[in-house]
VOGU-3710 file (C-alpha; in Angstrom, 3 decimals, decimal comma):
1> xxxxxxxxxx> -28,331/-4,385/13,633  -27,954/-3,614/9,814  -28,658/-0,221/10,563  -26,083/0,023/12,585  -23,550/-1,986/10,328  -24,169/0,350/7,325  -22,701/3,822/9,046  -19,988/1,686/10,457  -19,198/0,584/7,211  -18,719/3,734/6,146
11> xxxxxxxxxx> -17,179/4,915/8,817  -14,174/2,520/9,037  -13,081/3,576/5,541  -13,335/7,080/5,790  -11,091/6,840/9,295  -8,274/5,253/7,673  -8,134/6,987/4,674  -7,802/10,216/6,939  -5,552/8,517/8,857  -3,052/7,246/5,933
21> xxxxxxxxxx> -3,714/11,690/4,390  -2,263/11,744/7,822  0,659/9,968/7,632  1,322/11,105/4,212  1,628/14,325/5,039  3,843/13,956/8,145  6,278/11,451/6,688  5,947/11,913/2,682  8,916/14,381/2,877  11,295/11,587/4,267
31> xxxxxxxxxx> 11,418/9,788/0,741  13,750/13,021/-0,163  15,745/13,215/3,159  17,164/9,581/3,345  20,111/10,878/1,080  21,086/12,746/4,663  22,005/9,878/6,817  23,020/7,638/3,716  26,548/7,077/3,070  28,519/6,104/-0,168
41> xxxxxxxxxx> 31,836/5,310/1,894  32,551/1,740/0,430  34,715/1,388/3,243  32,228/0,680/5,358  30,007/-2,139/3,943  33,389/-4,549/4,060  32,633/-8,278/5,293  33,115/-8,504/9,170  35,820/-10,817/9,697  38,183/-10,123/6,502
51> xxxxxxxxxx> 41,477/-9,340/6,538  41,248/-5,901/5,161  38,619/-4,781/7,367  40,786/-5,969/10,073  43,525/-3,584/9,037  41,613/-0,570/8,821  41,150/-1,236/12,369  44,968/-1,281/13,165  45,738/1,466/10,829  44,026/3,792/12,654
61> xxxxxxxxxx> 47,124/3,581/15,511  49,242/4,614/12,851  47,381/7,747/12,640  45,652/10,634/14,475  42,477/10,195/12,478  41,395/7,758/9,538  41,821/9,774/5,855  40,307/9,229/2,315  43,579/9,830/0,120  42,937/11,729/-2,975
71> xxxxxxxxxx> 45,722/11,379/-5,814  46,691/14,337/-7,322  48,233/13,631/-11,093  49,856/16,555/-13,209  50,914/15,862/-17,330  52,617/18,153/-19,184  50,101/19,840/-21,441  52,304/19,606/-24,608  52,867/15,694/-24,116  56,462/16,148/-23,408
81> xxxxxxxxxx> 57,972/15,969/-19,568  57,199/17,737/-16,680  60,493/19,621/-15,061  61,922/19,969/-11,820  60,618/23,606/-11,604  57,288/22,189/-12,234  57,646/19,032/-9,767  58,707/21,690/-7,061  55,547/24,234/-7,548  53,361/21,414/-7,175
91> xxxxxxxxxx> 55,025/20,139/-4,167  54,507/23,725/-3,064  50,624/23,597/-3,856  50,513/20,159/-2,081  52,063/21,738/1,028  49,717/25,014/1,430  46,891/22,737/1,567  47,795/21,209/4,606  45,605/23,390/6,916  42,764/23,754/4,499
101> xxxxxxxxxx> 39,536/22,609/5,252  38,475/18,825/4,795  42,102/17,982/4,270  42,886/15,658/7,575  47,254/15,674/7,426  49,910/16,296/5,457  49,814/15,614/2,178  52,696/14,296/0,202  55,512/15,753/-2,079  54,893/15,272/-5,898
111> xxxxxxxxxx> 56,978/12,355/-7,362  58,292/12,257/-10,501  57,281/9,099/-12,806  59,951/7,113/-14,597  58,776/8,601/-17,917  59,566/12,236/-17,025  55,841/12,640/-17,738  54,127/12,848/-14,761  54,092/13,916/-10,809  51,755/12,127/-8,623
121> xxxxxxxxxx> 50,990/13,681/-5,042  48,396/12,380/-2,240  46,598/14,179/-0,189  44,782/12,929/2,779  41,239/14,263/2,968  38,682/13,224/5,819  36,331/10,445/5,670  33,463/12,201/7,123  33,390/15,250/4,341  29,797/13,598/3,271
131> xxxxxxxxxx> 27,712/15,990/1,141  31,034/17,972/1,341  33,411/16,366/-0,589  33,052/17,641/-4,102  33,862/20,807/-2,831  36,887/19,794/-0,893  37,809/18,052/-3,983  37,412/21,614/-6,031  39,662/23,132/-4,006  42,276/20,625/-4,281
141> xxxxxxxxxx> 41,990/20,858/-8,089  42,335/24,618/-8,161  44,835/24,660/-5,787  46,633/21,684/-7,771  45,642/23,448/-11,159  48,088/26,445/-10,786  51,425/24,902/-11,612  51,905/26,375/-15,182  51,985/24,180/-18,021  50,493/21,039/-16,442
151> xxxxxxxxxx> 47,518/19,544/-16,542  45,668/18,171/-13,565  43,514/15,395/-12,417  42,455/13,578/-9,440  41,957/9,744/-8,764  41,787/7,736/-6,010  39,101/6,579/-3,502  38,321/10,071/-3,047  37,980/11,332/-6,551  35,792/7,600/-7,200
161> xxxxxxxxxx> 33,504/8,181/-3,635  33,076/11,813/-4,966  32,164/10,320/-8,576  29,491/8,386/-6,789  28,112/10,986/-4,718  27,250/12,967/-8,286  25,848/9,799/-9,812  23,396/9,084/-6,720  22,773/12,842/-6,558  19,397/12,669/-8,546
171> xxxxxxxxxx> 18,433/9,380/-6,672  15,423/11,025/-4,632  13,715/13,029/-7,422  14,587/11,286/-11,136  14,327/7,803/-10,269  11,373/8,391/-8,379  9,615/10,566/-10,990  10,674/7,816/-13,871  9,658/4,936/-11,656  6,233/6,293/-10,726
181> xxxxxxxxxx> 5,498/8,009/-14,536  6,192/4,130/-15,876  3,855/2,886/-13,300  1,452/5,959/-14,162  1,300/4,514/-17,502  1,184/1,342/-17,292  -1,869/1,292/-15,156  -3,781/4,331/-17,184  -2,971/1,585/-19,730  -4,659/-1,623/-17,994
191> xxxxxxxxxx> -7,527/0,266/-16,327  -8,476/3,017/-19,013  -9,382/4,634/-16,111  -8,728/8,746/-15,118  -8,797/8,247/-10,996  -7,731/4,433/-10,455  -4,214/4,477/-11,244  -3,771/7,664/-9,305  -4,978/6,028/-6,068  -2,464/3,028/-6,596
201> xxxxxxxxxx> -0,207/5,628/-7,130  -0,651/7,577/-4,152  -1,102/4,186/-1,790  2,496/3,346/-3,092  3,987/6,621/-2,513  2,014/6,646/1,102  3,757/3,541/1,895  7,093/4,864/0,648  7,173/7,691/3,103  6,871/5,804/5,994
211> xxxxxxxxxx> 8,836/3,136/4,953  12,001/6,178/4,671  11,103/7,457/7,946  11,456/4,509/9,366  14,934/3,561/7,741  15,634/7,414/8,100  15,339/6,652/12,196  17,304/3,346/11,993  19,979/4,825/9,931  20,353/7,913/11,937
221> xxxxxxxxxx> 20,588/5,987/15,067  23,523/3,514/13,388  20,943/0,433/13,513  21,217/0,123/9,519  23,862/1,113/7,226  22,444/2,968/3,683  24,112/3,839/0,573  23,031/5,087/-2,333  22,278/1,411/-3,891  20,352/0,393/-0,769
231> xxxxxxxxxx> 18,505/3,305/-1,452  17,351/3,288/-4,956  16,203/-0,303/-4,578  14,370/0,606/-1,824  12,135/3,315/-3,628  11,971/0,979/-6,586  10,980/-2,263/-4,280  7,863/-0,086/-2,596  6,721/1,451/-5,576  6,679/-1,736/-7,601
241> xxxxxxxxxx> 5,644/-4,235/-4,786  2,763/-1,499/-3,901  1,613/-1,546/-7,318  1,324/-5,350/-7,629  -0,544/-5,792/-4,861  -2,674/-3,014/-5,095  -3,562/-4,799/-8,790  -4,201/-7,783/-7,675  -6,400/-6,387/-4,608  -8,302/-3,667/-7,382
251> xxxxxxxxxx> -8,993/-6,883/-9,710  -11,176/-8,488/-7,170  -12,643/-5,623/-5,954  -13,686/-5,135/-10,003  -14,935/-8,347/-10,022  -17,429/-7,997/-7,140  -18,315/-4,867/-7,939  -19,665/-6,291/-11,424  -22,031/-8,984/-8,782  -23,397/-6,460/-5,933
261> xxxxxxxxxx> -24,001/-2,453/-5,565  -22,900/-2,329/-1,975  -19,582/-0,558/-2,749  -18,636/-0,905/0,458  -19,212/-5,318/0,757  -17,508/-4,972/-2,531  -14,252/-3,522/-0,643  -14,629/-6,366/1,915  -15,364/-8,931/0,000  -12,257/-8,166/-2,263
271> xxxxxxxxxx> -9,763/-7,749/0,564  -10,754/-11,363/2,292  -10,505/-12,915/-1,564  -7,246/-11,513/-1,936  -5,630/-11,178/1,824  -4,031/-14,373/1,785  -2,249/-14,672/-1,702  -1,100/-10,983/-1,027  -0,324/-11,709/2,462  1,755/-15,216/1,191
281> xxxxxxxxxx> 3,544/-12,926/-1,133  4,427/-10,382/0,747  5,599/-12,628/3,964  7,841/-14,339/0,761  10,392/-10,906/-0,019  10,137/-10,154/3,344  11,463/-13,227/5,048  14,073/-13,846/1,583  15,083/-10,385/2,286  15,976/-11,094/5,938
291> xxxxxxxxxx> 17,760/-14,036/4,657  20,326/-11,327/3,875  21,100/-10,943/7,605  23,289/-14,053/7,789  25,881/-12,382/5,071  29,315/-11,566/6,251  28,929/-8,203/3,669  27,226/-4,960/5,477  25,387/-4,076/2,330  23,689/-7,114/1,937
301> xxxxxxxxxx> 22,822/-6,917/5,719  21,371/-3,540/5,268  19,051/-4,296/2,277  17,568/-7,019/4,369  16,092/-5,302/6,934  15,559/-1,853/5,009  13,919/-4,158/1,966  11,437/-5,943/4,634  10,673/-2,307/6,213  9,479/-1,352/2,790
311> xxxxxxxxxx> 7,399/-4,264/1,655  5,667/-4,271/5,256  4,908/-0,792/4,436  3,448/-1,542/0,652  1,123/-4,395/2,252  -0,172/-2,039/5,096  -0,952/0,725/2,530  -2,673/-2,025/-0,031  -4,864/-4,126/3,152  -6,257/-0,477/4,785
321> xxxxxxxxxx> -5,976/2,601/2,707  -6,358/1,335/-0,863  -9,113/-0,755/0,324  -10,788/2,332/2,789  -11,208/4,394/-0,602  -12,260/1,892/-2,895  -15,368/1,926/-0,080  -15,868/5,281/-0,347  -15,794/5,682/-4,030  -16,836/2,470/-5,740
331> xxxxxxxxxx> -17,496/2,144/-9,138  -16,311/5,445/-9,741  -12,931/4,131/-9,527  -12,858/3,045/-12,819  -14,737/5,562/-14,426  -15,090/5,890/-17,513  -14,868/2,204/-18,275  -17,364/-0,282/-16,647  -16,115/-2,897/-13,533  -17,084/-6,642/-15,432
341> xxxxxxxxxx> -15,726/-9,719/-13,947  -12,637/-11,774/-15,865  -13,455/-14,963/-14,269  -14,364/-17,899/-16,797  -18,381/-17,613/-15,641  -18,586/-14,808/-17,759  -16,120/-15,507/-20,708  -12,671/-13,436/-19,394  -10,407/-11,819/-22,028  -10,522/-13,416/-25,376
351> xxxxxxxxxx> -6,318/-13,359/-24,991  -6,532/-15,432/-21,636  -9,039/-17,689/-23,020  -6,773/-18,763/-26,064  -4,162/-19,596/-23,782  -6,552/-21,629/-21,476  -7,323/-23,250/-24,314  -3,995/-24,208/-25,021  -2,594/-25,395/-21,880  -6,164/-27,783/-21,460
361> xxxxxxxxxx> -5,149/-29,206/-24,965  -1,759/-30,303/-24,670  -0,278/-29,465/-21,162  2,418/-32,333/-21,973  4,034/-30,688/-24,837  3,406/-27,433/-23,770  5,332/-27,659/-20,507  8,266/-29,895/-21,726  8,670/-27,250/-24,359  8,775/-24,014/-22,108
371> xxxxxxxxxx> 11,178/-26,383/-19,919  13,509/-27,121/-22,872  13,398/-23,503/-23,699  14,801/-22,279/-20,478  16,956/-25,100/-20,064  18,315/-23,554/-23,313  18,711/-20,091/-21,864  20,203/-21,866/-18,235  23,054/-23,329/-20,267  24,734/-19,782/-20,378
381> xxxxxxxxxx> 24,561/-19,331/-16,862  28,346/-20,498/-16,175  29,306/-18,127/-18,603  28,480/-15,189/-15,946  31,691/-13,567/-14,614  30,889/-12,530/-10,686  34,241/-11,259/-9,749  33,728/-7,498/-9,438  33,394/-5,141/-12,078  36,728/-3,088/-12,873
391> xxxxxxxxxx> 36,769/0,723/-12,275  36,480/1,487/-15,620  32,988/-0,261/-16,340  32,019/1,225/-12,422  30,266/4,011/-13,647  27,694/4,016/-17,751  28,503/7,701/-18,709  32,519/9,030/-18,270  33,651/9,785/-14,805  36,427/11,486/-13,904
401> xxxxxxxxxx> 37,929/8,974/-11,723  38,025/6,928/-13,900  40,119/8,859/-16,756  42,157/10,119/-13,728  42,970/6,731/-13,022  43,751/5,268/-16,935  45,986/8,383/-17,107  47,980/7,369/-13,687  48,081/3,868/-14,915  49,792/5,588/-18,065
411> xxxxxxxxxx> 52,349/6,838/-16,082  53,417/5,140/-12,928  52,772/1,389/-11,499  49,000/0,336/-11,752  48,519/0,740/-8,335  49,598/3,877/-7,644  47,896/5,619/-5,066  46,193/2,785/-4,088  48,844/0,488/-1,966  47,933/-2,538/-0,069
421> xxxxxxxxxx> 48,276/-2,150/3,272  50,522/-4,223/5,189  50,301/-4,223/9,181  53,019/-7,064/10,328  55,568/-8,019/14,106  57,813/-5,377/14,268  60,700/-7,666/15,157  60,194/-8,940/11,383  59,644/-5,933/9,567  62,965/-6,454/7,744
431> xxxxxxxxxx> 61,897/-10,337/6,268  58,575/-9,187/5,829  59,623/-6,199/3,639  61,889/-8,510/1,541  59,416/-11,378/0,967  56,284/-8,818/-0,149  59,121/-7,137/-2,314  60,016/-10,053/-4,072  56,070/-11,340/-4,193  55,458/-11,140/-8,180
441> xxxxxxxxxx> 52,647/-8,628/-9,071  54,572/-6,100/-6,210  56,557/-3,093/-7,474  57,448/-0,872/-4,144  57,402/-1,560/-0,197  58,204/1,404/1,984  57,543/1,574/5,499  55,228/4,031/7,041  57,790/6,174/9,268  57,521/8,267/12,303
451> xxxxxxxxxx> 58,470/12,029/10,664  56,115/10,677/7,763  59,210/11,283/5,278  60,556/8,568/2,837  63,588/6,611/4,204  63,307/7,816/8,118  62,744/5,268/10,881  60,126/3,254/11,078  57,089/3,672/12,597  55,971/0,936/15,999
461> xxxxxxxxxx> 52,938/1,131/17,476  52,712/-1,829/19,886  54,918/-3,760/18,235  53,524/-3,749/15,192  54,337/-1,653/12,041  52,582/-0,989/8,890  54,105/-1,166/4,627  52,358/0,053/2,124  53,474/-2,084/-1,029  52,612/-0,514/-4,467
471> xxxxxxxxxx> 51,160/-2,865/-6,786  51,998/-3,298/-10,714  48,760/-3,876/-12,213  45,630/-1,624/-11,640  43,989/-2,048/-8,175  40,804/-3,672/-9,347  42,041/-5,369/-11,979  42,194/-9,454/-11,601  45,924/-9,813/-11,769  46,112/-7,040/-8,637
481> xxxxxxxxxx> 43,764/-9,534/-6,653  46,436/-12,493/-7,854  49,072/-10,722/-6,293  47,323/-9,621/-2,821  46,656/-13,589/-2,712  50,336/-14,633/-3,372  51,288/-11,746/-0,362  49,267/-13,125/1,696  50,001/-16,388/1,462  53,669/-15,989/1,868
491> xxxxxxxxxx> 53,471/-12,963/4,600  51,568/-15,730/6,549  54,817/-18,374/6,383  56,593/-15,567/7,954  54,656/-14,202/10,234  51,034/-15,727/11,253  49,920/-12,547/12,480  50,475/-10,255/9,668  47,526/-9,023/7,593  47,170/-7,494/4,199
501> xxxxxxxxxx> 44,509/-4,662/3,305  44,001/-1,719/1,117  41,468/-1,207/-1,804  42,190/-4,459/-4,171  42,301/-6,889/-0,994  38,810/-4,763/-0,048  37,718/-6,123/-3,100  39,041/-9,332/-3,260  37,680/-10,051/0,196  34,646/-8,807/-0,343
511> xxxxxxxxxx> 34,471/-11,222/-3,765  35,054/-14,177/-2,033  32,825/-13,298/0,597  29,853/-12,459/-1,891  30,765/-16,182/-3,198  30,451/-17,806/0,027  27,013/-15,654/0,343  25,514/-17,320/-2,246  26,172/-21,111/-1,045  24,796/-19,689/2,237
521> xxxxxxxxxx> 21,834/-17,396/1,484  20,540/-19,429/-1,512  19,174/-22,717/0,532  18,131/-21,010/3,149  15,243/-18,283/0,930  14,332/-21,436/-1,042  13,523/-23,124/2,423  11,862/-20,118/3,734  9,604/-19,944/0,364  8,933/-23,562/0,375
531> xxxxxxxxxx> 7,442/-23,324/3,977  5,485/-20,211/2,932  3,963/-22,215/0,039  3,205/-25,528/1,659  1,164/-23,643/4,960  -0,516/-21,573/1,883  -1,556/-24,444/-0,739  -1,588/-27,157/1,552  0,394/-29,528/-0,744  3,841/-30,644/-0,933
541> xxxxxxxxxx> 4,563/-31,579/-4,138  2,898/-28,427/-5,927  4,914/-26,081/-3,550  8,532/-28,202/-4,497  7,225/-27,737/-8,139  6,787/-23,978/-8,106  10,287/-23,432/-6,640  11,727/-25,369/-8,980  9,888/-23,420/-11,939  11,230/-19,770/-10,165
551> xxxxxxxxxx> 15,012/-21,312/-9,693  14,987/-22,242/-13,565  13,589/-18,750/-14,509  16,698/-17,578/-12,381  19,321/-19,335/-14,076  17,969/-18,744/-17,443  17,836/-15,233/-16,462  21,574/-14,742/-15,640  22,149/-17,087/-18,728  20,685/-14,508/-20,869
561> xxxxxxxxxx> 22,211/-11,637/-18,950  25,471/-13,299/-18,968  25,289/-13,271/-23,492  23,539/-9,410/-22,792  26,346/-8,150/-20,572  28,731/-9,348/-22,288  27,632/-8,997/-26,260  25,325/-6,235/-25,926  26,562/-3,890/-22,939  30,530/-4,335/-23,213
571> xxxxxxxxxx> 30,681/-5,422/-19,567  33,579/-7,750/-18,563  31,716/-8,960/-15,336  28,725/-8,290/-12,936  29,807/-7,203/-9,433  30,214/-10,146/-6,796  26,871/-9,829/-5,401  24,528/-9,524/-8,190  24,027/-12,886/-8,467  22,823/-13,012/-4,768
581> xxxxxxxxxx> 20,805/-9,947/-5,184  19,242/-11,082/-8,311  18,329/-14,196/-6,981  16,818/-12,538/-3,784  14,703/-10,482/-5,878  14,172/-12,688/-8,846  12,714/-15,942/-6,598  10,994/-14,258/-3,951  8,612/-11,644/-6,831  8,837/-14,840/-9,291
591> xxxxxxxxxx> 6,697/-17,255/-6,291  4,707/-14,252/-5,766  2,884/-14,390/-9,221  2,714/-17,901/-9,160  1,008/-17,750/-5,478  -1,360/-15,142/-7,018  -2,234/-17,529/-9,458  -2,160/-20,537/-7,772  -4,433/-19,634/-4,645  -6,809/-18,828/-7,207
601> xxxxxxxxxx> -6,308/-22,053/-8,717  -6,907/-23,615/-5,526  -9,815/-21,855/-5,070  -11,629/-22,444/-8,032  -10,687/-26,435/-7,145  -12,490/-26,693/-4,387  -15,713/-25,885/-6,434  -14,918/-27,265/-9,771  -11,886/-30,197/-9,379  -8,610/-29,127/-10,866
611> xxxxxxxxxx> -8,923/-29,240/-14,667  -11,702/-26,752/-14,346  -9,666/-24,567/-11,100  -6,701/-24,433/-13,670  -8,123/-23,029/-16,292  -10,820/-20,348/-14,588  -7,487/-19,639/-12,037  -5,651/-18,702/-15,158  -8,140/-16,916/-16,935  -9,330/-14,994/-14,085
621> xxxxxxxxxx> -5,776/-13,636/-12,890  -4,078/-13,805/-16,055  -4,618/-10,036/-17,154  -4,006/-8,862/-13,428  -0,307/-10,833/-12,954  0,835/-9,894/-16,376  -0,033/-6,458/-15,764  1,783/-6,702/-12,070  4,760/-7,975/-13,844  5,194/-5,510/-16,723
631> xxxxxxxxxx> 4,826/-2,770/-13,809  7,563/-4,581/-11,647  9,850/-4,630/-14,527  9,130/-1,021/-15,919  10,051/0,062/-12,020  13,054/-1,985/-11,758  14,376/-0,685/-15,459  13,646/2,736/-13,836  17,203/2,042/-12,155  19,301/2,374/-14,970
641> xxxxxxxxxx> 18,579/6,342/-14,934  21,660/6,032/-12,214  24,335/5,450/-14,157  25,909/2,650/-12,283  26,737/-0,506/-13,182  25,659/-2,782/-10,451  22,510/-0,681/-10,627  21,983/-1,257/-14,490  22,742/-4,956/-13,936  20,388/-5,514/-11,485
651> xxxxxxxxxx> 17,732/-3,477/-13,654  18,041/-5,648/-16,455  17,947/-8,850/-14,409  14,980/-8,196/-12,783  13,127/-6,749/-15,325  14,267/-9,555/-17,793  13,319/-12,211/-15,425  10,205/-10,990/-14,224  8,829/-11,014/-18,071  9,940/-13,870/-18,244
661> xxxxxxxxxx> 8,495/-15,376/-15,683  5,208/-13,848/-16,224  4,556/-14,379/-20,087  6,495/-17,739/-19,577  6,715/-19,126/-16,221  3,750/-18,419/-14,899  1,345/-17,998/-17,997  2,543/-21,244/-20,025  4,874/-23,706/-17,757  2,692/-23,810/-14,197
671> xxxxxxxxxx> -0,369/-24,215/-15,552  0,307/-26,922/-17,997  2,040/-28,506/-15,398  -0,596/-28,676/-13,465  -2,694/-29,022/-15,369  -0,954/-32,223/-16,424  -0,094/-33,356/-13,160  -3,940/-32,939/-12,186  -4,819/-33,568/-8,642  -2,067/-35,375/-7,677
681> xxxxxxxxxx> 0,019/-31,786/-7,519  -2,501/-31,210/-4,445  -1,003/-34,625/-2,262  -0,904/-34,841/0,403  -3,969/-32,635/1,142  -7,677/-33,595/1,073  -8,139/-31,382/-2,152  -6,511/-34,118/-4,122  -9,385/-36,427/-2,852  -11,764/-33,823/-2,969
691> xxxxx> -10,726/-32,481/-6,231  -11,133/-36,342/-7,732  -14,413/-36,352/-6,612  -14,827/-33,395/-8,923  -13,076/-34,006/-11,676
//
């Protein structure tokens, strides 16, 4: 029979390590081609049941095809004004664009501001342009560029989805090659090893591939929605949740290497001693992710199920391939250093030892003070504006959008270009006009006509017609939200049915959803997690007091972040759902590091009662979680190489709080809590009783 079992045993891993080459090869490539059924159309992550995503759906009767409007702005070069031969050429120039390619209608004559200084002109451009758009936006800009003596720009949701399209254009090959050098690094680092960190590496890129051609199929097929956020995360949520487990699994494996030669019992041995903490951990993002299905918001909808696709992946790769060549080449692994055990048998790392020692000698003061300290930090949390970031702080570097639309806020009413949308009864189109005219925070209403020219009749489409009313302040600026609330609310006295849309009630809607998000999404991951925990540790109270240690890293992260964003970064505001999204990631990673830690904990109690589980649980896995963390946090900063906001925001939250949470958290605060608690944390299981016994 052990004859048998031995060429098995080699065997097994040499099949799945082919197999996973396999895979590899056939879906590797798809980590580059998700850009090609991604979108950046902002348009269509709206909340469900809002207003303005109901009126996109009635403006589409009021034209042959849905358009992305591009504003075309001219100065006078010299500063002075621009003339009427000038505001005629560029009507001109608008016109003979009209059949060109990518534009979908007629595009507008140029208008004169009330400074003399400026002509602003629209032209309609389709929504479906994709990879295509910068060049359609070219041409409009040459063609726009030949009226002598002006200068030209371009603004509007065109010129800003065009702006993003450049800014996610390096998302497949930088942030991958920063996020996996960092990781590279870190682990040649930890390991002082030449061929270890390169099969993490490769396990995590493995289970990146598939996890793409997955989402690739899903996407393609119109089950998900993904943009260009959805999928940087997703590289940087494989590659660092890959890496963690794949340390946590490569730590055991070194510490049964260092107590038997079969290389092969070593692999098995170290994936039962680590298959249900990594498991736990795992089922923990997955199921907080899919929490994200019950938002109103499409983005967060699509993360959810894209983000569980992905961490699935990273645990498949980390329980069969990492594992299947860790068989096959044993101690090698680690060459040139030697595998030793860290447990507390044989001493650990003089570091982890220390702060053993501390947390056995005064757990009381120890934990109060790390609680105090983050209570500190949580203070500042109110002080964290979540109401959208303006269009000016959108983007790190300069965009031109974004000058484009300071100069046309220079020039003519803020929100020029940029109307909200007003679809109302026919039969009181003339009270509706007048109220939303006389709303404060409103500078124009016109009516959409039939012959599309200013001051002709009206356009009805089954009863209903559409105004566009031009704004006064900037459309993403708080006092253009005010006034989209104040139309509403008095459109509705007049007429229940009418509706108000555009870009600034977009974004107001999709504010107030993100707020309503939170309330909703928030219980229900901390319920998921605390299930998670109690089937894991078999305990109630110790479960209740490791969610309540990961919530308090949260809100002393976005304290810190709100002082950081504000101080340090210039930022007026985070966008509405980075709160939710921080939260998501920040809870769900932070429990993970403290179930590491704690199944160890747990199993070290059942042989030596809890004083003694604490402090071999913390020696033993402190060097592996820290090590986890600091490579979470270097992927996660590997974000801010896109030069969005939301992006960098999330980057520094996560990062931040996953430190934090490892050096404090989980290092200092658990453990003396515990440790202080002593083997009552364990009620109601036997292992208090048990652990007594012990002790």
């Amino acid at each position: 029979m052990n004859a048998l079992r031995r060429p098995v045993r080699r065997l097994v891993p040499l099949v799945l390590a082919l197999v996973w080459l396999g895979l590899g090869g056939a879906f590797g490539s798809y980590a580059g081609k998700l850009g090609e059924v991604a979108t950046n159309d902002q348009a269509a992550f709206l909340p469900r049941n809002a207003q303005s995503t109901r009126v996109i759906e009635e403006q589409k009767a009021f034209h042959q095809q849905e358009t992305l409007p591009a504003v075309v702005l001219w100065t006078a070069r010299d500063g002075g004004e621009v003339d009427a031969a000038q505001q005629a050429d560029a009507t001109r120039r608008l016109a003979s664009l009209a059949d060109a390619d990518g534009v979908a209608g007629r595009p507008s004559p140029a208008l004169r501001s009330q400074d003399g200084q400026a002509l602003q002109g629209v032209v309609p451009l389709s929504p479906t342009l994709g990879e295509r758009l910068p060049e359609v936006l070219d041409q409009v800009r040459a063609t726009a560029g030949q009226v002598p003596g002006a200068r030209v720009q371009i603004a509007g949701p065109a010129a800003t989805q065009g702006d993003l399209g450049d800014a996610f254009a390096g998302i497949d090959g930088i942030l991958l090659g920063v996020a996996l050098a960092a990781v590279l690094v870190i682990l040649v680092a930890v390991y002082r090893s030449v061929l270890l960190p390169f099969l993490i590496i490769v396990s995590a890129v493995f289970a990146l591939g598939v996890a793409c051609a997955l989402v690739y199929v899903l996407a393609d097929h119109d089950v998900v929605r993904v943009d260009g956020q959805v999928q940087g995360i997703l590289s940087i949520l494989v590659i660092g949740a890959a890496t963690d487990y794949a340390l946590l699994l490569t730590a055991r494996f070194r510490e049964e290497l260092a107590h038997r030669d079969d290389k092969a019992a070593a692999a098995l041995a170290a994936l039962r001693g680590s298959l249900g903490a990594i498991t736990a951990s795992a089922a923990t993002v997955a199921l907080g992710l899919l929490a994200l299905l019950i938002s109103d918001l499409t983005n967060n909808r699509a993360l959810g199920p894209v983000g569980a696709i992905g961490i699935v992946c990273a645990v498949l790769t980390t329980l069969t391939f990492l594992p299947a060549v860790l068989a096959l080449v044993g101690r090698a692994a680690f060459w040139p250093a030697k595998p030793r055990s860290a447990d507390a048998a044989t001493g650990g790392h003089g570091i982890w030892r220390r702060v053993a020692h501390r947390v056995d000698t005064n757990p009381r003061r120890l934990w109060l003070g790390t609680t105090a300290l983050l209570v500190g930090a949580a203070a500042f949390f109110p002080t964290l504006e979540s109401k959208g970031v303006p269009l000016d702080e959108l983007f790190i570097n300069d965009a031109p959008s974004v000058a484009a639309q300071q100069a046309l806020g220079r020039h003519f009413p803020g929100g020029s270009g940029q109307p909200a949308v007003i679809i109302a009864d026919a039969s009181k189109r003339a009270q509706v006009e007048r109220a939303a005219a006389g709303t404060r925070g409103v500078a124009d209403v016109r009516a959409v006509t039939a012959s599309g020219a200013p001051g002709g009749a009206a356009l009805v489409v089954d009863g209903r017609v559409r105004l566009d009313a031009t704004l006064t302040a900037a459309p993403d600026s708080g006092a253009a939200k005010d006034a989209v609330r104040r139309l509403r609310d008095r459109l509705d006295a007049l007429d229940a049915g009418a509706l108000v849309g555009g870009y600034t009630a977009q974004q107001y809607d999709t504010q107030r959803t993100a707020a309503h998000d939170r309330t909703l999404i928030i219980p229900v991951v901390l319920a998921i997690i605390l299930v998670i925990l109690v089937l894991l540790l078999r305990s109630l109270l110790l479960p209740v007091l490791l969610v309540a240690t990961v919530a308090l890293n949260y809100l002393a992260t976005l304290g810190i972040a709100s002082l950081v964003f504000t101080h340090g970064f210039g930022f007026s505001g985070t966008d509405a759902s980075v709160p939710l999204y921080g939260f998501v990631f920040l809870v769900a990673l932070g429990v993970d590091y403290n179930i590491f830690l704690m199944s160890r904990v747990r199993e070290e109690t059942l042989r030596h009662g809890t004083r003694q589980g604490v402090l071999r649980g913390l020696i033993a896995t402190g060097g592996v979680i820290t090590s986890a963390g600091v490579v979470l946090a270097a992927t996660f900063a590997a974000l801010i190489v896109i030069p969005l906001a939301f992006l960098a925001q999330i980057a520094f939250i996560v990062a931040f709080g996953v430190l934090l949470d490892t050096i404090v958290v989980r290092s200092l605060l658990v453990p003396a809590l515990v440790r202080d608690v002593d083997r009552t944390v364990w009620w109601p299981s036997r292992l208090a009783r048990e652990a007594k016994e012990q002790d």
